[in-house]
Biotite code that builds the C-alpha atoms (Angstrom):
import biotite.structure as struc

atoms = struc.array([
    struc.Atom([0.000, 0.000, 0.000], chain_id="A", res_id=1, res_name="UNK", atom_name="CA", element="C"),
    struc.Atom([1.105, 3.344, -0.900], chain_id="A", res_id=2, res_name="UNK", atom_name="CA", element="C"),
    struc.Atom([1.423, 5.520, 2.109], chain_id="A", res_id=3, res_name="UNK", atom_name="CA", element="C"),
    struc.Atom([-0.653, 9.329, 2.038], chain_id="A", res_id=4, res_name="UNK", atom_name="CA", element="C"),
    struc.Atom([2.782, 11.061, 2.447], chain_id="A", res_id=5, res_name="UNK", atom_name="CA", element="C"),
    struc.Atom([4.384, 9.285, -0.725], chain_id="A", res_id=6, res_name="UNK", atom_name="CA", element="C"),
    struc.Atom([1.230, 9.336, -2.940], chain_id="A", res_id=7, res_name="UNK", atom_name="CA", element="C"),
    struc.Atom([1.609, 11.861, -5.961], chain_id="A", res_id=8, res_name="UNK", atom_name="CA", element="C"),
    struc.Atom([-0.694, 12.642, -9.015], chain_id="A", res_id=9, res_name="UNK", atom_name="CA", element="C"),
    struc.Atom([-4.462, 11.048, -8.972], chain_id="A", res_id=10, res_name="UNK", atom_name="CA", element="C"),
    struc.Atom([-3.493, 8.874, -6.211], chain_id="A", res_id=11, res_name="UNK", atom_name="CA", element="C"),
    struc.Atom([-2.778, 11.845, -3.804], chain_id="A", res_id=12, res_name="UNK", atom_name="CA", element="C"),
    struc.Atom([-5.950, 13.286, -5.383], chain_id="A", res_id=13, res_name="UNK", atom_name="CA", element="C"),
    struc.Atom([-8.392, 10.716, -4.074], chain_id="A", res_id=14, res_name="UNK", atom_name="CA", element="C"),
    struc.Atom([-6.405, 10.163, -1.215], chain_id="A", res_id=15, res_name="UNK", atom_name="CA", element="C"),
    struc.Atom([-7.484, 13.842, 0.112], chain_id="A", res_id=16, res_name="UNK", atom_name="CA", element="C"),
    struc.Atom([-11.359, 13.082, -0.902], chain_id="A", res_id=17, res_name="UNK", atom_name="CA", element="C"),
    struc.Atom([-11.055, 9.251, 1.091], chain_id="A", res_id=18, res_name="UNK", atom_name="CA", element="C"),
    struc.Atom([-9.745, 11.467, 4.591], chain_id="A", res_id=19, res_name="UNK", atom_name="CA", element="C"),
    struc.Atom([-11.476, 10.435, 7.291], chain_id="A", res_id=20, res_name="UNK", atom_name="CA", element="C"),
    struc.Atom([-12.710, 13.111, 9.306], chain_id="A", res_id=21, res_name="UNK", atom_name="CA", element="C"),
    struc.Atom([-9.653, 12.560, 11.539], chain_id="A", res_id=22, res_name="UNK", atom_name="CA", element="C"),
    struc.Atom([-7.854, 13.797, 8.579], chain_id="A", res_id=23, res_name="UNK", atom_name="CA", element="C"),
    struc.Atom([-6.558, 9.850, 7.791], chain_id="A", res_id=24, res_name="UNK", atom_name="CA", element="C"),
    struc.Atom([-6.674, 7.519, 4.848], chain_id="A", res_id=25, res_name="UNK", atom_name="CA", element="C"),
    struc.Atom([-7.720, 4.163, 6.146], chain_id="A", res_id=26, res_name="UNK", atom_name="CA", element="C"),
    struc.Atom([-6.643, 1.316, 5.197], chain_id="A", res_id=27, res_name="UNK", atom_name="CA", element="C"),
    struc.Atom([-9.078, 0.179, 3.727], chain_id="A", res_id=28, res_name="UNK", atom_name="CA", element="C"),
    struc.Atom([-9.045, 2.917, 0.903], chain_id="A", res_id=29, res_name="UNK", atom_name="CA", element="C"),
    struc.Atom([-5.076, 2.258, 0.440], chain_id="A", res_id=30, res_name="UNK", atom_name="CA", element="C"),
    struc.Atom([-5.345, -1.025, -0.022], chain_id="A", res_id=31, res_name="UNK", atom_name="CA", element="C"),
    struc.Atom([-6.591, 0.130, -3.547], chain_id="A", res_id=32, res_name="UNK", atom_name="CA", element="C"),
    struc.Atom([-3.488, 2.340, -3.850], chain_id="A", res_id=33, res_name="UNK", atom_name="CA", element="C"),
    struc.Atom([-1.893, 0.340, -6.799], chain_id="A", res_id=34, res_name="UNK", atom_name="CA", element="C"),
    struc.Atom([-5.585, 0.888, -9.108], chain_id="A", res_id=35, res_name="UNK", atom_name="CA", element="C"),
    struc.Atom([-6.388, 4.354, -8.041], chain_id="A", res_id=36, res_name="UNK", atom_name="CA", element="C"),
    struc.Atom([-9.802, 4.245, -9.998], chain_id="A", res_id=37, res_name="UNK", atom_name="CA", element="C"),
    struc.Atom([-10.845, 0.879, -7.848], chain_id="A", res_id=38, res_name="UNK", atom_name="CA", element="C"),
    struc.Atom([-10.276, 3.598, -4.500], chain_id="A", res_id=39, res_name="UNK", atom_name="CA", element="C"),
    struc.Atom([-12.509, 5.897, -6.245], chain_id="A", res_id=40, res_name="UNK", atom_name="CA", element="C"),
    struc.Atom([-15.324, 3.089, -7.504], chain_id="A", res_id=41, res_name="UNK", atom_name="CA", element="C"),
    struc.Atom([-15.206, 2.144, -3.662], chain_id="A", res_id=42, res_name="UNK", atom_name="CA", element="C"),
    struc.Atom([-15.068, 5.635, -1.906], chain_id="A", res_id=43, res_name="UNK", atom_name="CA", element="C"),
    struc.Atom([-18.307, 5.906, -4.327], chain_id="A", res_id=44, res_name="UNK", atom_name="CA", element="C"),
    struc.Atom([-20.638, 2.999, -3.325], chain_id="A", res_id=45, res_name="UNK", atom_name="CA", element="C"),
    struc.Atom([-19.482, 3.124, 0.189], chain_id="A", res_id=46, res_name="UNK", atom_name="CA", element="C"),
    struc.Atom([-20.904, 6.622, 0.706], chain_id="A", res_id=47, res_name="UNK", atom_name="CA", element="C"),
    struc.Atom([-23.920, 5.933, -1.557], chain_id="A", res_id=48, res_name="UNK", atom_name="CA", element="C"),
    struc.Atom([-25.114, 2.975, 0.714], chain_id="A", res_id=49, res_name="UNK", atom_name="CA", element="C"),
    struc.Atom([-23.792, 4.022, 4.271], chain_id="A", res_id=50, res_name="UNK", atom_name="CA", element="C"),
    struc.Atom([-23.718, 7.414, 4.319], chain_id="A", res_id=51, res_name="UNK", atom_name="CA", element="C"),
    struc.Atom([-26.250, 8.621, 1.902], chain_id="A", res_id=52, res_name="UNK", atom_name="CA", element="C"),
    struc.Atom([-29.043, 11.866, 4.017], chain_id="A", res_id=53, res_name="UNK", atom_name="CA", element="C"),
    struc.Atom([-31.639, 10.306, 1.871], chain_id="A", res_id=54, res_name="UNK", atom_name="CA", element="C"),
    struc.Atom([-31.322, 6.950, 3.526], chain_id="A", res_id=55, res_name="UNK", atom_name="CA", element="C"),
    struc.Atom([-34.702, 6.629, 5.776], chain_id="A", res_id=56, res_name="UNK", atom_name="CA", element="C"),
    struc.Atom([-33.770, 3.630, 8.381], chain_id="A", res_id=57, res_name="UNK", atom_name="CA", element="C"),
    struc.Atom([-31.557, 5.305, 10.693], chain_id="A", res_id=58, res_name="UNK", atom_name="CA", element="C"),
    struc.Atom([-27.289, 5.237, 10.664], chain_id="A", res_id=59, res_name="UNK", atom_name="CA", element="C"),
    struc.Atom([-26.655, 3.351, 13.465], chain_id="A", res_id=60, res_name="UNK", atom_name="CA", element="C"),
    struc.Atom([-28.957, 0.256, 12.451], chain_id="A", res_id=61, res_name="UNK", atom_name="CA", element="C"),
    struc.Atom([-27.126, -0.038, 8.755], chain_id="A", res_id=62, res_name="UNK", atom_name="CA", element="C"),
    struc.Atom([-23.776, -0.010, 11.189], chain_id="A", res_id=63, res_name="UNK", atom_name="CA", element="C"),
    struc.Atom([-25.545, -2.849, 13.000], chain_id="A", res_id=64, res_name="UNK", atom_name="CA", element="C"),
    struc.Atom([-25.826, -4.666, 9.735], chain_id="A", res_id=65, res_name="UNK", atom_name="CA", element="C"),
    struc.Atom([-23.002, -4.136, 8.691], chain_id="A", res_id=66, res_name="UNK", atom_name="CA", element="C"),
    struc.Atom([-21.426, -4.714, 11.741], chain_id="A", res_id=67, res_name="UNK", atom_name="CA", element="C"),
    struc.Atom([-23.317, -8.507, 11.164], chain_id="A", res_id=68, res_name="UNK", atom_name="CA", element="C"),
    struc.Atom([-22.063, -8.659, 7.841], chain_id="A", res_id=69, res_name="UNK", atom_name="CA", element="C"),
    struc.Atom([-18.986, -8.621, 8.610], chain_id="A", res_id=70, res_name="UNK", atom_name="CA", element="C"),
    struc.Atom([-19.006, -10.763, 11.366], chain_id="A", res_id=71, res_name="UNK", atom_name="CA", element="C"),
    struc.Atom([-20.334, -13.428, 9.358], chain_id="A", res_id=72, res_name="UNK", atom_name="CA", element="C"),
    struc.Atom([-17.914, -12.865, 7.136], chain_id="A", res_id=73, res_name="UNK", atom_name="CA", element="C"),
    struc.Atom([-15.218, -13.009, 9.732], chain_id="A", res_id=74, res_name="UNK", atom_name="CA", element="C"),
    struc.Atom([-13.836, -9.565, 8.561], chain_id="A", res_id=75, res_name="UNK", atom_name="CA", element="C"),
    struc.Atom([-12.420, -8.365, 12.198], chain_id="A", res_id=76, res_name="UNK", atom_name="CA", element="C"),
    struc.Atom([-11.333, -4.943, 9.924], chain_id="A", res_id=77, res_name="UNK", atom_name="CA", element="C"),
    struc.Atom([-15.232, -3.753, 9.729], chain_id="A", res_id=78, res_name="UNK", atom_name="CA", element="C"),
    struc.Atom([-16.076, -5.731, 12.409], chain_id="A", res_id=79, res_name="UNK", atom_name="CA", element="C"),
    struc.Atom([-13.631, -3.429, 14.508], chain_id="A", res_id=80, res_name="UNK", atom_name="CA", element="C"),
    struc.Atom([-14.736, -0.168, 12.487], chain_id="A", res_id=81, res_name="UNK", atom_name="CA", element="C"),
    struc.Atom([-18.612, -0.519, 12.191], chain_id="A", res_id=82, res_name="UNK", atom_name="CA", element="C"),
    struc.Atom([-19.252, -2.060, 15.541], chain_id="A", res_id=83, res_name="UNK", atom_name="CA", element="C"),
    struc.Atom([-17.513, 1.100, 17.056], chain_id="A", res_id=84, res_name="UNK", atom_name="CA", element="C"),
    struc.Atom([-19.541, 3.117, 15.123], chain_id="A", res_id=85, res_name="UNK", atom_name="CA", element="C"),
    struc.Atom([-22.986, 1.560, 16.000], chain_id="A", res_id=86, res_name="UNK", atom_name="CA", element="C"),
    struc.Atom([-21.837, 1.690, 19.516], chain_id="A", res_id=87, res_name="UNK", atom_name="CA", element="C"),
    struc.Atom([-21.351, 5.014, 19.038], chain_id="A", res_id=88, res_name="UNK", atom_name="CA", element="C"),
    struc.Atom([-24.392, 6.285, 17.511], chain_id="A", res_id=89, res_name="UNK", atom_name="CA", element="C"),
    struc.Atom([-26.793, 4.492, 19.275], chain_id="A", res_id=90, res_name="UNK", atom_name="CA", element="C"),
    struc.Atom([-26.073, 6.926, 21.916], chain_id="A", res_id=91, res_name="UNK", atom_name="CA", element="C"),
    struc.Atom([-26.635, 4.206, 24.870], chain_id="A", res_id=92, res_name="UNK", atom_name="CA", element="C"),
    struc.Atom([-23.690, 2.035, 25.958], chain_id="A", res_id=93, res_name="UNK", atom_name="CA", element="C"),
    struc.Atom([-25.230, -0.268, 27.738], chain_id="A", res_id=94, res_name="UNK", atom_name="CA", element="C"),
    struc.Atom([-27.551, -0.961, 24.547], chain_id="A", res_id=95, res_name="UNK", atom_name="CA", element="C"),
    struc.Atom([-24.490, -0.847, 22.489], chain_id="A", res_id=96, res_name="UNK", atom_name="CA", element="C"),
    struc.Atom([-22.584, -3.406, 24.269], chain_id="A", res_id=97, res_name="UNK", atom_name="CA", element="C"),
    struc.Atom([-25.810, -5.925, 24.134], chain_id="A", res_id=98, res_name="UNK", atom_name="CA", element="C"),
    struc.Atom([-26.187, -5.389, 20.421], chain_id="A", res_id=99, res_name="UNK", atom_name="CA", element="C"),
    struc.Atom([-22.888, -5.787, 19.840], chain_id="A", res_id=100, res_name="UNK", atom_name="CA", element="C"),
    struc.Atom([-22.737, -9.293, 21.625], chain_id="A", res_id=101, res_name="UNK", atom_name="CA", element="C"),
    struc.Atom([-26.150, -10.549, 20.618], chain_id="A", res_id=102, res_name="UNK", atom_name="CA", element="C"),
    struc.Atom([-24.508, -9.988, 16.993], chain_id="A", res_id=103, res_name="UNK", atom_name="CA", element="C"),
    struc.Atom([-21.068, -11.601, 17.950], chain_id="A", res_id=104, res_name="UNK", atom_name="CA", element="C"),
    struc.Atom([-22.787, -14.523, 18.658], chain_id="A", res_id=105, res_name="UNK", atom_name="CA", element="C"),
    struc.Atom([-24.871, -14.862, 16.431], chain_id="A", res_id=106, res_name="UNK", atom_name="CA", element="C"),
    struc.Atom([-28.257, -14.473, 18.140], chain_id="A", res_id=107, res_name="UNK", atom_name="CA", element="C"),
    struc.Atom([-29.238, -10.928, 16.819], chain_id="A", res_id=108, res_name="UNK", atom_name="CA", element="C"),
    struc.Atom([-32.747, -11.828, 18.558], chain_id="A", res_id=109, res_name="UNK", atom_name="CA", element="C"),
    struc.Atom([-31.005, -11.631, 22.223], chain_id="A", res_id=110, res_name="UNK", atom_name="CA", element="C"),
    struc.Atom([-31.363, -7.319, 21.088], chain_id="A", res_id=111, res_name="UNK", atom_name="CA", element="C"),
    struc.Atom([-33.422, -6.677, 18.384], chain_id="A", res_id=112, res_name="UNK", atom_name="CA", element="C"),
    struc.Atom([-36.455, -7.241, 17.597], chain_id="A", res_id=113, res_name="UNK", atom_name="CA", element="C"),
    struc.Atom([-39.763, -6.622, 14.898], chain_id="A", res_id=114, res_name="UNK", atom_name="CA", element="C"),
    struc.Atom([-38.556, -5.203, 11.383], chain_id="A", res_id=115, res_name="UNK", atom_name="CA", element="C"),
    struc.Atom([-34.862, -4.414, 12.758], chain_id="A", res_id=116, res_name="UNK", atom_name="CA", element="C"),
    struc.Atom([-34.476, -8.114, 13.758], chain_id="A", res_id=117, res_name="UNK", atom_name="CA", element="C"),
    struc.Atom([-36.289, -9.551, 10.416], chain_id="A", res_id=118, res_name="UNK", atom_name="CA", element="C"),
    struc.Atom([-33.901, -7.334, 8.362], chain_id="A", res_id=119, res_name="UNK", atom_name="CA", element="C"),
    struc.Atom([-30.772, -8.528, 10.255], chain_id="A", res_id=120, res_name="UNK", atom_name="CA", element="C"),
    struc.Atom([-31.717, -12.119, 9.365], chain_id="A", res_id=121, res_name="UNK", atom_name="CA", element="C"),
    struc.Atom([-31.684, -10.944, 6.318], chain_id="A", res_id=122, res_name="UNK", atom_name="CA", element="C"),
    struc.Atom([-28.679, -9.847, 5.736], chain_id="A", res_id=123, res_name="UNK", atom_name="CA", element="C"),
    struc.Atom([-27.296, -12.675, 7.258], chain_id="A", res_id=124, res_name="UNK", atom_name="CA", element="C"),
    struc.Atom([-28.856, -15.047, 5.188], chain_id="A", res_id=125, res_name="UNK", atom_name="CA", element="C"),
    struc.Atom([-27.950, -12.817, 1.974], chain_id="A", res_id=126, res_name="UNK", atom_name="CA", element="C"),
    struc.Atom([-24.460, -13.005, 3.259], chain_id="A", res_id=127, res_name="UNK", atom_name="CA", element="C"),
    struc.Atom([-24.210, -16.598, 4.504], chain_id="A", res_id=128, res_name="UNK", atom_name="CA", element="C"),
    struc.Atom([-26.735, -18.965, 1.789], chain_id="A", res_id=129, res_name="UNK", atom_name="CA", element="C"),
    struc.Atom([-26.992, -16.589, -1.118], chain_id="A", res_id=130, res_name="UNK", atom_name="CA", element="C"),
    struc.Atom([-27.750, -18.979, -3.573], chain_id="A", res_id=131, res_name="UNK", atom_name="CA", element="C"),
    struc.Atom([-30.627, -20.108, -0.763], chain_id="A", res_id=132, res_name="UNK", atom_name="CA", element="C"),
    struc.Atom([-32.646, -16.390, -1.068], chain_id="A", res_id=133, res_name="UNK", atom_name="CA", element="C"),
    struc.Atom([-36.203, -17.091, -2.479], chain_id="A", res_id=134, res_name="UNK", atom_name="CA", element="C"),
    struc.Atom([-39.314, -14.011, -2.870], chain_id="A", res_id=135, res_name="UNK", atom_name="CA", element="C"),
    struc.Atom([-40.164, -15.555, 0.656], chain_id="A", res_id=136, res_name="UNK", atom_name="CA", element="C"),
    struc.Atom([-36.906, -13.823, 2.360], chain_id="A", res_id=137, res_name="UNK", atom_name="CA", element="C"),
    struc.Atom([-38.718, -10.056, 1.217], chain_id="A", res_id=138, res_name="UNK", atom_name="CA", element="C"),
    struc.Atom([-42.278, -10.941, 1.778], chain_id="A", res_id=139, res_name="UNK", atom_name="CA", element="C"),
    struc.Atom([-40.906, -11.851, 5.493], chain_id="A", res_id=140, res_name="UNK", atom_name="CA", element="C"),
    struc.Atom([-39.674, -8.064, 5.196], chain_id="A", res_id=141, res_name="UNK", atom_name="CA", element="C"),
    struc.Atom([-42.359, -6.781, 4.404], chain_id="A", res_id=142, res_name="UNK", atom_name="CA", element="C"),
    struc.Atom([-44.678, -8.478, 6.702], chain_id="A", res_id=143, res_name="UNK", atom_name="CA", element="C"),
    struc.Atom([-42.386, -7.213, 9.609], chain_id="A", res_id=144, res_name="UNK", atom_name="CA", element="C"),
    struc.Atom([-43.109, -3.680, 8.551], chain_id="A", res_id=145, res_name="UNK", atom_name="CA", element="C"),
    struc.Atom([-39.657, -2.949, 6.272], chain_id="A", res_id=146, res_name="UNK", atom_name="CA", element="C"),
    struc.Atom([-41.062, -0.865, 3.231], chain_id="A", res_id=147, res_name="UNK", atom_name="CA", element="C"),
    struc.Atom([-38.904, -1.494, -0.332], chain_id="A", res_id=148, res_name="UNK", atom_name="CA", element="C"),
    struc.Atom([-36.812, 1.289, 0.203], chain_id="A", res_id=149, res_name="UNK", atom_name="CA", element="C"),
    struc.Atom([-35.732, -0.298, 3.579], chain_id="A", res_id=150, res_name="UNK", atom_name="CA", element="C"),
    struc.Atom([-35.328, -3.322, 2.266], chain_id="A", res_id=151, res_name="UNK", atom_name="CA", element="C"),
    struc.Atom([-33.399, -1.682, -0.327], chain_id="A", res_id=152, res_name="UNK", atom_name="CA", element="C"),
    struc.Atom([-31.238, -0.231, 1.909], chain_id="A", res_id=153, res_name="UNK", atom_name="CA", element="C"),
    struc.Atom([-29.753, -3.094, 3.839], chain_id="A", res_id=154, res_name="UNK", atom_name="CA", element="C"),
    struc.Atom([-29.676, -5.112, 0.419], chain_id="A", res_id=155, res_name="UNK", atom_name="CA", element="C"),
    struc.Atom([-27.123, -2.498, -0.615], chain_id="A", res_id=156, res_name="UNK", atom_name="CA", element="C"),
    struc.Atom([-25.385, -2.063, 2.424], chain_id="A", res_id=157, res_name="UNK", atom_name="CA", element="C"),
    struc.Atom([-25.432, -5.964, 3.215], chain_id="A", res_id=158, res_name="UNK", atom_name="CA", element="C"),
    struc.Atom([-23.330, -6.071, -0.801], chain_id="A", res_id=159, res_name="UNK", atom_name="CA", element="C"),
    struc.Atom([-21.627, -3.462, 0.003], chain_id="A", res_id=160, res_name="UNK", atom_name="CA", element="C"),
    struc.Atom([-19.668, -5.377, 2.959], chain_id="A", res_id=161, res_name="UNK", atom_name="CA", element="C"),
    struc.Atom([-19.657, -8.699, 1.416], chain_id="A", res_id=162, res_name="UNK", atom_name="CA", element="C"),
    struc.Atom([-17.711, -7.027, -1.146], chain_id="A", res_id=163, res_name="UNK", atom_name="CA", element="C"),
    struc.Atom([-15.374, -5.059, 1.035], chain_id="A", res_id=164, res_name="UNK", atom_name="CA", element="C"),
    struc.Atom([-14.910, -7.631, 3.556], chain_id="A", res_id=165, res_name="UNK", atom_name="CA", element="C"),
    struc.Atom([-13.408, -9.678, 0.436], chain_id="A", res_id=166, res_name="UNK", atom_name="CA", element="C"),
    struc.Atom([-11.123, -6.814, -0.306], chain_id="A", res_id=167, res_name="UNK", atom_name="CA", element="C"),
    struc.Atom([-9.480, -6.379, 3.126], chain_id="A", res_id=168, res_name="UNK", atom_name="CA", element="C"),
    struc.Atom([-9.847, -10.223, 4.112], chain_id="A", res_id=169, res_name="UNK", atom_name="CA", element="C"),
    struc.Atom([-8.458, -10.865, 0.395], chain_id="A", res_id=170, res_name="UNK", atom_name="CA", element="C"),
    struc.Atom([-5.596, -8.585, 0.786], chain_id="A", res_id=171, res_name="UNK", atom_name="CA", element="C"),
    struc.Atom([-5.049, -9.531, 4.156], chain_id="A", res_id=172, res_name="UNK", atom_name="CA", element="C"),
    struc.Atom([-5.525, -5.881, 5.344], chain_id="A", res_id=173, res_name="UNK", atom_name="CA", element="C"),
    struc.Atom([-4.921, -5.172, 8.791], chain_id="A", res_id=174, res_name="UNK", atom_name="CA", element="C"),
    struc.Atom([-6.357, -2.063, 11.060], chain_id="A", res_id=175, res_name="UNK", atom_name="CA", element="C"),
    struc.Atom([-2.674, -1.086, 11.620], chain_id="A", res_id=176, res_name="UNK", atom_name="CA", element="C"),
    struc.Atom([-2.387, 2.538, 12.701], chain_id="A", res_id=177, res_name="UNK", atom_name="CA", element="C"),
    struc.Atom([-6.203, 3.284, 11.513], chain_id="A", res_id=178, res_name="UNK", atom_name="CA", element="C"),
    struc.Atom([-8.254, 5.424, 13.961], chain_id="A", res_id=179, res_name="UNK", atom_name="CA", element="C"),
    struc.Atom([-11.262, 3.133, 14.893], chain_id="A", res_id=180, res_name="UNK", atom_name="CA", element="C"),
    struc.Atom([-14.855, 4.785, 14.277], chain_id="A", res_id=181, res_name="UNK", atom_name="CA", element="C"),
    struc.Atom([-15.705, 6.867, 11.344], chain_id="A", res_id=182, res_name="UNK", atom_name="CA", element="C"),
    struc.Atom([-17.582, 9.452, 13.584], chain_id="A", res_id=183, res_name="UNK", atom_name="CA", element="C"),
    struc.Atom([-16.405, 12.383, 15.830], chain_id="A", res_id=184, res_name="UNK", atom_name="CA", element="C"),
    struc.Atom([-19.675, 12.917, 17.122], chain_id="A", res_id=185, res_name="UNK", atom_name="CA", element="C"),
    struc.Atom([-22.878, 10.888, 17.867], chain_id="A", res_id=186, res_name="UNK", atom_name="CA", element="C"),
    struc.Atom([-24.961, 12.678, 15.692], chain_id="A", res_id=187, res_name="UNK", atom_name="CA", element="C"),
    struc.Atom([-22.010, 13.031, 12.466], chain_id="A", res_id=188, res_name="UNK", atom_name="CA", element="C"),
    struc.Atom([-23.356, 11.253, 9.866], chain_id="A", res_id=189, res_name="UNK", atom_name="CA", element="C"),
    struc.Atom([-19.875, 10.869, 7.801], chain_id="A", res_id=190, res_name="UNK", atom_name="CA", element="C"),
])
């Protein structure tokens, strides 16, 4: 990976548009260093699913999914990122820390429950038996109140981390010197 201080031309370019706002380039995004244009495909889709205003479910759920995704992927690099972040945004610690271990184990149901738990299983399934998903899997959605944008919503940030959990895992990308959590504040939405 090409490091922020020795990146030059288009690389140093995107480099200053992937900052974090702790003014860092995780690793993540330099992992891509070698094919700028892959960093900029993936700065792209990230924001579009995660961090989009017009998203309606709210930030710290899609950082519970995919904080599950990548779990079940076994991707400790998001794990470590998003769980912090859904810790953080949920604004209660306590809750935090129960979400957080009902997911780690697997039992989503031990914190969630209603729509938030039927979308989780979701996304687990769609991560875990993909080739198992069936009209069923959305009518269960939508029976537990998710509307199609919802359901939308984890869809693409469920993809979203199956892809990028193949990157880092793929790569063997470490956290290394990366400052854990995407958010300054509670209410930042990135």
């Amino acid at each position: 990976m090409i490091a922020p201080e020795e990146a030059t031309g288009r690389l140093a370019e995107l480099y200053e548009r992937v900052k974090t706002p702790h003014g860092t380039v995780d690793n993540v995004m330099r992992a891509h260093s070698l094919r700028p244009e892959s960093l900029e495909g993936h700065l792209v889709l990230y924001r579009s699913v995660l961090h989009n205003e017009a998203n309606t479910l709210p930030f710290w759920f899609l950082e519970a999914v995919a904080t599950y995704v990548s779990l079940t992927n076994r991707c400790h690099y998001s794990t470590t990122h998003h769980s912090a972040n859904m810790r953080r945004l949920v604004e209660d610690e306590s809750r935090g820390e129960a979400m957080y271990a009902a997911l780690a184990c697997g039992h989503p149901e031990a914190a969630f429950e209603g729509k938030e738990l039927a979308l989780l299983e979701y996304a687990h399934k769609l991560t875990a038996e993909v080739g198992a998903m069936c009209e069923a899997d959305v009518e269960h959605l939508r029976d537990a109140g998710a509307d199609d944008g919802e359901i939308l919503e984890v869809n693409q940030v469920c993809a979203y981390f199956n892809f990028s959990n193949r990157v880092l895992n793929g790569l063997g990308v470490t956290i290394g010197d990366d400052v854990i959590g995407y958010y300054k504040r509670a209410n930042a939405c990135g």
